[in-house]
C-alpha positions, 0 to 999 in steps of 0.5 A: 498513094495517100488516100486508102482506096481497094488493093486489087491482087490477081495473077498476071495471067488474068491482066486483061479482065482485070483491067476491066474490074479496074475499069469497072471499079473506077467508073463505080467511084472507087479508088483502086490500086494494082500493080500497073501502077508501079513506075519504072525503077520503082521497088515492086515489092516496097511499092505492094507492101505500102500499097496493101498497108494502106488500103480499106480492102484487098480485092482478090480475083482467083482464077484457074490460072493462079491455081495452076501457078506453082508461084504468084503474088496473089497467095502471099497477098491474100495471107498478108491480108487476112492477117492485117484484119481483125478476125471477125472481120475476116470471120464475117468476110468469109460469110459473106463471099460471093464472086461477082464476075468470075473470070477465066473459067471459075465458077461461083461456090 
């Protein structure tokens, strides 16, 4: 993917919401990136990092699931992207984090 476009990190538990926050940002107009996208015999982990590398924002759908999971992607993917940002833009996120649409149980802070 060339274009920078909305990196979408969640836990495989949570795949069908997701795919309606998929869905849902498409129709909106954005270009959104998940890990559906990968093809077969592609590099998973090549195909993430690139992926992230080149995205304008990393979309993170927390979940009681991904709580509970002693391992998943979406930790590591969200470090990696707190650490590609500058920290004011991560100081200024943090400010201004809502959950649109909690999903799976979660409740908004």
């Amino acid at each position: 993917m060339s274009s920078r476009h909305v990196f979408l990190s969640y836990c495989r538990d949570n795949a069908a919401e997701v795919a309606r926050l998929y869905e849902d940002l498409t129709r909106a107009g954005l270009t959104v990136w998940w890990d559906q996208q990968i093809g077969p015999g592609q590099d998973w982990k090549l195909a993430i990092r690139t992926a992230m590398k080149n995205s304008s924002a990393v979309l993170l759908s927390l979940s009681a699931e991904a709580q509970q999971r002693a391992t998943t992607g979406i930790y590591p993917e969200a470090c990696d992207a707190i650490e590609a940002l500058p920290p004011s833009v991560v100081a200024a996120e943090i400010e201004s984090l809502m959950l649109h649409q909690p999903i799976a149980g979660c409740r908004n802070p």
